[in-house]
mmCIF file as Biopython writes it, N, C-alpha, C and O atoms, coordinates in Angstrom:
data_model
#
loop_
_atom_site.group_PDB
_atom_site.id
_atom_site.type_symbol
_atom_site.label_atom_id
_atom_site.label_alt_id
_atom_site.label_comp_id
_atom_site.label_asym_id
_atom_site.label_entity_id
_atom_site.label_seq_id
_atom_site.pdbx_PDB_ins_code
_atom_site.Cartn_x
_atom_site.Cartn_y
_atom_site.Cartn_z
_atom_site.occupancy
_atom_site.B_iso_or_equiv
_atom_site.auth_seq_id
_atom_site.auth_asym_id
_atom_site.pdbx_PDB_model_num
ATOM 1   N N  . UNK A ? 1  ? 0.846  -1.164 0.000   1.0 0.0 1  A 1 
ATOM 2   C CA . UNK A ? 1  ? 0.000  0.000  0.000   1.0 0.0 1  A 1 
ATOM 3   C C  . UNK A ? 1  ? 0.895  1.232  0.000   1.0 0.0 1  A 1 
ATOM 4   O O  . UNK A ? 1  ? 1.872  1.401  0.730   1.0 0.0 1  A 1 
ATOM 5   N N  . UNK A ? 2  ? 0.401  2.108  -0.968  1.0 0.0 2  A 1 
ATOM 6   C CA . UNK A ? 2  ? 1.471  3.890  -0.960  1.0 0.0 2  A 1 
ATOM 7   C C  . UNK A ? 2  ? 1.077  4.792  -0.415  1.0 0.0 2  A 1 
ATOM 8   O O  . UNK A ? 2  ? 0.158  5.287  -1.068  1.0 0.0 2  A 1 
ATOM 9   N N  . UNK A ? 3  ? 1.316  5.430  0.670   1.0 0.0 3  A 1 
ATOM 10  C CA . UNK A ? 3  ? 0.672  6.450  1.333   1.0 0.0 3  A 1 
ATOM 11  C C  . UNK A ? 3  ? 0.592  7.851  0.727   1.0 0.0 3  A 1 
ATOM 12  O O  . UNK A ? 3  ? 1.758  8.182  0.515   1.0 0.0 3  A 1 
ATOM 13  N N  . UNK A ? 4  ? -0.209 8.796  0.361   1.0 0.0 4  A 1 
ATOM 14  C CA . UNK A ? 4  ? 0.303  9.728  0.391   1.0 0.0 4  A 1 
ATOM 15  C C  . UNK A ? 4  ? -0.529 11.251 0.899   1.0 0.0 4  A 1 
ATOM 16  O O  . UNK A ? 4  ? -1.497 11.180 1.657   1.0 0.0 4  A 1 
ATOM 17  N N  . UNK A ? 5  ? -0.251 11.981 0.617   1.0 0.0 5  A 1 
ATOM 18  C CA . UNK A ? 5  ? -0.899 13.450 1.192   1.0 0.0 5  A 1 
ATOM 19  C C  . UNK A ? 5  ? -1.084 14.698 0.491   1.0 0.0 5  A 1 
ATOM 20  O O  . UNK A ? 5  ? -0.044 15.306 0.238   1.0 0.0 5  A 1 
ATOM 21  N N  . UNK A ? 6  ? -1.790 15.036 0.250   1.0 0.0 6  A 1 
ATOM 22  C CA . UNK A ? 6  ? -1.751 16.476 -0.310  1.0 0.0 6  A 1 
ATOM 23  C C  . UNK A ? 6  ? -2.210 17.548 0.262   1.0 0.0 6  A 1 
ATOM 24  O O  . UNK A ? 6  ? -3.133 17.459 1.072   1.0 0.0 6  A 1 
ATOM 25  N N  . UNK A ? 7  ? -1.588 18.857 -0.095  1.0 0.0 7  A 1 
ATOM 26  C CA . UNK A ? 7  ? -2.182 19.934 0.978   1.0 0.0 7  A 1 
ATOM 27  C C  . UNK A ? 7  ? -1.681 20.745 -0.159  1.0 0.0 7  A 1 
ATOM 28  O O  . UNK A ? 7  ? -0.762 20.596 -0.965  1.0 0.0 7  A 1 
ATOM 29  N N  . UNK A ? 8  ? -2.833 21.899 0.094   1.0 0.0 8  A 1 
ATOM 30  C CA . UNK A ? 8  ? -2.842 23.020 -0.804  1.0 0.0 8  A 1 
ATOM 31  C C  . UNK A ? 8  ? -2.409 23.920 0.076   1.0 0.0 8  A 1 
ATOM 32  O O  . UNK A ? 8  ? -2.900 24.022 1.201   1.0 0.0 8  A 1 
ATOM 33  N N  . UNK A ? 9  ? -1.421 24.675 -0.375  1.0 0.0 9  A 1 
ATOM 34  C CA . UNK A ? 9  ? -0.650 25.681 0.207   1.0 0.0 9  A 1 
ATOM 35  C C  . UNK A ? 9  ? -0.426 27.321 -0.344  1.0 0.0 9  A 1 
ATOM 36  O O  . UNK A ? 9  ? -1.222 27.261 -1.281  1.0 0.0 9  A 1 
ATOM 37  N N  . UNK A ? 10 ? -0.020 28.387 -0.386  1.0 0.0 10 A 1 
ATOM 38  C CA . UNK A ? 10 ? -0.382 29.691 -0.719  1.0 0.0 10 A 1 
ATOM 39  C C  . UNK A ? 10 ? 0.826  29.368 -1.860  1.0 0.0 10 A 1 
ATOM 40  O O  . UNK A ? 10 ? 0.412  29.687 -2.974  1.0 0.0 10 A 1 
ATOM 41  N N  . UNK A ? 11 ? 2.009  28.901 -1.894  1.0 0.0 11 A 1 
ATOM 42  C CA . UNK A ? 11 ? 2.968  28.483 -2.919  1.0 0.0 11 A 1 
ATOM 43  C C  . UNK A ? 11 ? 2.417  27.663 -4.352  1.0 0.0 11 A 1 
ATOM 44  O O  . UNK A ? 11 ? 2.968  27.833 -5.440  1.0 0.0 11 A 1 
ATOM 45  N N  . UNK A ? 12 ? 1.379  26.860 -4.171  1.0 0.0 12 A 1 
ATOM 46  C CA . UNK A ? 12 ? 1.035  26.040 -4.475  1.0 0.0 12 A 1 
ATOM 47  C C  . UNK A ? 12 ? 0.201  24.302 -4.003  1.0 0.0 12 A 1 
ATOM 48  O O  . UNK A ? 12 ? -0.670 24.135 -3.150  1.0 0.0 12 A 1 
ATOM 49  N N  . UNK A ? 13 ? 0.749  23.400 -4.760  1.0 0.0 13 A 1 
ATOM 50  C CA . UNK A ? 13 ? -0.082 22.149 -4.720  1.0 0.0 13 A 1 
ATOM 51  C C  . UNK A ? 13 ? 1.365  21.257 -3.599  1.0 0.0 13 A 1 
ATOM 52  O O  . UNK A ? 13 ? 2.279  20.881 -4.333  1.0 0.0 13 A 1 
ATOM 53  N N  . UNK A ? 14 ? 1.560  21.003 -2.419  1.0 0.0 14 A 1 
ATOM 54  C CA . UNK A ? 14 ? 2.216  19.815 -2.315  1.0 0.0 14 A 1 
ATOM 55  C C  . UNK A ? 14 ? 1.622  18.874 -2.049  1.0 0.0 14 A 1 
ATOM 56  O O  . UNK A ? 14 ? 0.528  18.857 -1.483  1.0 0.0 14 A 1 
ATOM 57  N N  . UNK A ? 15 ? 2.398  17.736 -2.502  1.0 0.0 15 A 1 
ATOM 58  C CA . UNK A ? 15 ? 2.216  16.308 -2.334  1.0 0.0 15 A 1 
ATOM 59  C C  . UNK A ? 15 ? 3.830  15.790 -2.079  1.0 0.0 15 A 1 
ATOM 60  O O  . UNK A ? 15 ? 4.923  15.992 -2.609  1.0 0.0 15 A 1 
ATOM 61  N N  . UNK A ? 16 ? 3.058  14.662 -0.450  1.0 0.0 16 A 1 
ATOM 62  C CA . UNK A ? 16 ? 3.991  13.826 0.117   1.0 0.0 16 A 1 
ATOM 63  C C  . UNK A ? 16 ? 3.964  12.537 -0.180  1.0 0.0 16 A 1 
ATOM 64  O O  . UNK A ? 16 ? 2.768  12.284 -0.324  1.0 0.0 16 A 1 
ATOM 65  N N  . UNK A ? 17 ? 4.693  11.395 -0.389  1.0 0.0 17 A 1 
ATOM 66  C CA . UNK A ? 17 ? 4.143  10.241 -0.564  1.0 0.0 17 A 1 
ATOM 67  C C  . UNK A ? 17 ? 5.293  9.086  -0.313  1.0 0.0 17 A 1 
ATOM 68  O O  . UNK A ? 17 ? 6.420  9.555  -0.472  1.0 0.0 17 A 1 
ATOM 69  N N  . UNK A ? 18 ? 5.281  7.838  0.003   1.0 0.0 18 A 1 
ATOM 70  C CA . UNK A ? 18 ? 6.756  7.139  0.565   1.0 0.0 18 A 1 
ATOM 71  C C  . UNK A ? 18 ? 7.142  6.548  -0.680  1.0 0.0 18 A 1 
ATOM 72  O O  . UNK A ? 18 ? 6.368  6.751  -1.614  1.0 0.0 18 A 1 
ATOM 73  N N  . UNK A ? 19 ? 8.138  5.879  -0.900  1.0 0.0 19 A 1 
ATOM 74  C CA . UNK A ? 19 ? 8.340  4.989  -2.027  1.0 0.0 19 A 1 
ATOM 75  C C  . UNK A ? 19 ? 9.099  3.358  -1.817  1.0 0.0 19 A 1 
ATOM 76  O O  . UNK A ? 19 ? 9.892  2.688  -2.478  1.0 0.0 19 A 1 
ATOM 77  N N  . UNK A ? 20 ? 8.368  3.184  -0.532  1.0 0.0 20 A 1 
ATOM 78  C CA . UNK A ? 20 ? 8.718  1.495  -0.380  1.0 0.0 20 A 1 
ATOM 79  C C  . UNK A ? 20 ? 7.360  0.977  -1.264  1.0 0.0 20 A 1 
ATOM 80  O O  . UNK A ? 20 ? 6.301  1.528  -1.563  1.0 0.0 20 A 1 
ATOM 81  N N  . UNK A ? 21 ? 8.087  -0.713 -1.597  1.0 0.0 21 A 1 
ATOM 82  C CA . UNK A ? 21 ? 7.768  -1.538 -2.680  1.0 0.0 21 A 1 
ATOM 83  C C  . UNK A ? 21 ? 6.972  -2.563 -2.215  1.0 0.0 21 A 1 
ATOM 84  O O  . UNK A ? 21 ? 6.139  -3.147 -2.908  1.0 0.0 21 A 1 
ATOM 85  N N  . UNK A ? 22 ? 7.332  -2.912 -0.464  1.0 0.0 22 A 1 
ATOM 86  C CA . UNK A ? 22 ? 7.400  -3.770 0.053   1.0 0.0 22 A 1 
ATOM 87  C C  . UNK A ? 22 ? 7.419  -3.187 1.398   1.0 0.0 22 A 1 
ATOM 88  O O  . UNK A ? 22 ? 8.243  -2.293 1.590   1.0 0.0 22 A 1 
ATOM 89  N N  . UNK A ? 23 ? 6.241  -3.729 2.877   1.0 0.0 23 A 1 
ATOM 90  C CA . UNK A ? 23 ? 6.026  -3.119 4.071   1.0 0.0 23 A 1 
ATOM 91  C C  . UNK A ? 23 ? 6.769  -4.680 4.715   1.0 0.0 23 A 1 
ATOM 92  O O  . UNK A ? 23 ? 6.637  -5.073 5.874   1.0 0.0 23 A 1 
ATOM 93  N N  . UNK A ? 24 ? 7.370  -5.225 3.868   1.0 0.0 24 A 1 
ATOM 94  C CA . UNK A ? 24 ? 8.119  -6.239 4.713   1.0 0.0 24 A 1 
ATOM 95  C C  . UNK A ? 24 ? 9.109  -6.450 5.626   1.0 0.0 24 A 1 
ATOM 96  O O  . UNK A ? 24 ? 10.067 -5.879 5.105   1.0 0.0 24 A 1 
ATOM 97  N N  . UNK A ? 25 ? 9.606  -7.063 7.003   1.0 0.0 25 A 1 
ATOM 98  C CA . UNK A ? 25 ? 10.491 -6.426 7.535   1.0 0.0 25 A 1 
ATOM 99  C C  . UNK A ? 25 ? 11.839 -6.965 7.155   1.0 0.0 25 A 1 
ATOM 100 O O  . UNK A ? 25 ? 12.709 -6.414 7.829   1.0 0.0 25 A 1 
ATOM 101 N N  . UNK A ? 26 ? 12.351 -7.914 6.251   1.0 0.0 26 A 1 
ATOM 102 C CA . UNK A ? 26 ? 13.268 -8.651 5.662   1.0 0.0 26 A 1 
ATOM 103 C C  . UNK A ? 26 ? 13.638 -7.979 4.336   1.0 0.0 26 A 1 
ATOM 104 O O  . UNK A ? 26 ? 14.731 -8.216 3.820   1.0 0.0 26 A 1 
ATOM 105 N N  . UNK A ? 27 ? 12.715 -7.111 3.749   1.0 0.0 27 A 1 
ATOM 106 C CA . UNK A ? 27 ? 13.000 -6.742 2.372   1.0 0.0 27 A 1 
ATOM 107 C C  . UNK A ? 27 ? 12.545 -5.921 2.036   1.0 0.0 27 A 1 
ATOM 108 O O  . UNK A ? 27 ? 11.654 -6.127 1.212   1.0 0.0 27 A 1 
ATOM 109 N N  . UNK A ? 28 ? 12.797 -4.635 2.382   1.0 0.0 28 A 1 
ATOM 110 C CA . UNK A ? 28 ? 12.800 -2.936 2.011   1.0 0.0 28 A 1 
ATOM 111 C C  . UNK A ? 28 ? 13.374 -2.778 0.714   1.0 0.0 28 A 1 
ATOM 112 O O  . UNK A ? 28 ? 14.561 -3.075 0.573   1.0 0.0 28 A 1 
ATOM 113 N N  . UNK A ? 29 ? 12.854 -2.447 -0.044  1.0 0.0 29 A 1 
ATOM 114 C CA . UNK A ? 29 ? 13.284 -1.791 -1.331  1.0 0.0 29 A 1 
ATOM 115 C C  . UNK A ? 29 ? 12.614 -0.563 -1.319  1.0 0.0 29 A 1 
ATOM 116 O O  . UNK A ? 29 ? 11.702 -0.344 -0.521  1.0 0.0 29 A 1 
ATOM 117 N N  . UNK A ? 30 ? 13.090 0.451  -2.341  1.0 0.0 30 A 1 
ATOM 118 C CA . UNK A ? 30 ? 12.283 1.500  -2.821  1.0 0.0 30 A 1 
ATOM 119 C C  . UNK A ? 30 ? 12.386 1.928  -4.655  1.0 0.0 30 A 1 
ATOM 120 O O  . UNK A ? 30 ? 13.239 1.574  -5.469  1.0 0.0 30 A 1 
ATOM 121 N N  . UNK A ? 31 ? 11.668 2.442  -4.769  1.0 0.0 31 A 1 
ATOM 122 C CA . UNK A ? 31 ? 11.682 2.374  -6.555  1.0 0.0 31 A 1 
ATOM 123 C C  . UNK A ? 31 ? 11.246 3.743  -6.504  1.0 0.0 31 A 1 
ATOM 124 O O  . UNK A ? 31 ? 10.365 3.986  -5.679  1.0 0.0 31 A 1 
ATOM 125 N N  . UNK A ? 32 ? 11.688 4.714  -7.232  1.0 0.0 32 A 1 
ATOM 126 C CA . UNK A ? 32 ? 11.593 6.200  -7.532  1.0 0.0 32 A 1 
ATOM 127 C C  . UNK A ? 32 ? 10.445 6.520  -8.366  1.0 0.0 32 A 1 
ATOM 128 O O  . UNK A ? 32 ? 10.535 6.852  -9.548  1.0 0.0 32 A 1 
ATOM 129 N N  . UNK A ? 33 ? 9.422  6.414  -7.744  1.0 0.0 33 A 1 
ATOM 130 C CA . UNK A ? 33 ? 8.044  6.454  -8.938  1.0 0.0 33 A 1 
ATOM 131 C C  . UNK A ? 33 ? 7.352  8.060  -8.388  1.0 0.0 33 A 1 
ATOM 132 O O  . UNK A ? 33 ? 6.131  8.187  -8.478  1.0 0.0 33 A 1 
ATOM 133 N N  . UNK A ? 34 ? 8.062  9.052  -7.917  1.0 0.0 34 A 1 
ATOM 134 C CA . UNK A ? 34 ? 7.960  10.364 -7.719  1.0 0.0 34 A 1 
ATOM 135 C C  . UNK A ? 34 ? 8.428  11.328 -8.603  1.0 0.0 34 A 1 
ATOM 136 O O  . UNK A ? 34 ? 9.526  10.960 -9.021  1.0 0.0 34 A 1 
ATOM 137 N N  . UNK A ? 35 ? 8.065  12.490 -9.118  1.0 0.0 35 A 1 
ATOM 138 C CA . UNK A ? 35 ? 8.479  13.893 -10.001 1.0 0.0 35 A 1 
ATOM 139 C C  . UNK A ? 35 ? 7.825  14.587 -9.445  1.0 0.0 35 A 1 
ATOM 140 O O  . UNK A ? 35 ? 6.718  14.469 -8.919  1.0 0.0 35 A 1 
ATOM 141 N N  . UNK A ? 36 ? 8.805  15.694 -9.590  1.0 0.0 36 A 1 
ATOM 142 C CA . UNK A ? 36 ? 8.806  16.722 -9.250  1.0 0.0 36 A 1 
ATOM 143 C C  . UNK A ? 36 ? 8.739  17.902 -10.056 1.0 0.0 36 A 1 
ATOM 144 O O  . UNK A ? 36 ? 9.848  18.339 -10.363 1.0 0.0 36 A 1 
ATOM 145 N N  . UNK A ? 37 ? 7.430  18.755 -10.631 1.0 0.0 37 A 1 
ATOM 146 C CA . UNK A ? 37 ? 6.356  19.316 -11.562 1.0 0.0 37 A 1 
ATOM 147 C C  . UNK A ? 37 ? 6.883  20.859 -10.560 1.0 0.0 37 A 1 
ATOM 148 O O  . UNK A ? 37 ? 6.666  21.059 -9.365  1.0 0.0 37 A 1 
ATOM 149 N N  . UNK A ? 38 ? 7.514  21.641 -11.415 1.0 0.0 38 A 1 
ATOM 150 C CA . UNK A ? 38 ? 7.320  23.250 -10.659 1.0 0.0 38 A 1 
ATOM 151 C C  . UNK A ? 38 ? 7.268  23.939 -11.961 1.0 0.0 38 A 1 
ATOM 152 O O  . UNK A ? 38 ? 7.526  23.603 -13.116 1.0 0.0 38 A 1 
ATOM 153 N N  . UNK A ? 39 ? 6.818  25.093 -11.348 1.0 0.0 39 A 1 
ATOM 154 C CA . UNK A ? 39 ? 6.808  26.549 -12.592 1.0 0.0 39 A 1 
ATOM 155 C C  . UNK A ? 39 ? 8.152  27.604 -12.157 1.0 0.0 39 A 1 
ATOM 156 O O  . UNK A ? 39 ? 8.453  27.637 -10.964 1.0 0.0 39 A 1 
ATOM 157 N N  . UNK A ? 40 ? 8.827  28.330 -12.999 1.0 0.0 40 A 1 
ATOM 158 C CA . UNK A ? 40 ? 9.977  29.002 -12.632 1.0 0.0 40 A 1 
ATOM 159 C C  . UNK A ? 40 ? 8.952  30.328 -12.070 1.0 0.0 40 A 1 
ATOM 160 O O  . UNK A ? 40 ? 9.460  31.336 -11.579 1.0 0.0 40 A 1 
#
């Protein structure tokens, strides 16, 4: 299961979220399935 959160803020949109693969206690991995979207 992926947790995540969003909150609207005066900056903008954030979003938090974890990137384990696996809540197992023998075999933690993580896989980079996050981007990061800004305006200059």
């Amino acid at each position: 299961m992926t947790y995540c959160v969003g909150m609207l803020v005066d900056e903008g949109l954030a979003m938090i979220a974890d990137t384990r693969t696996n809540a197992g206690v023998d075999n933690i991995s993580s896989y980079r399935k996050l981007h990061i979207y800004k305006s200059p």
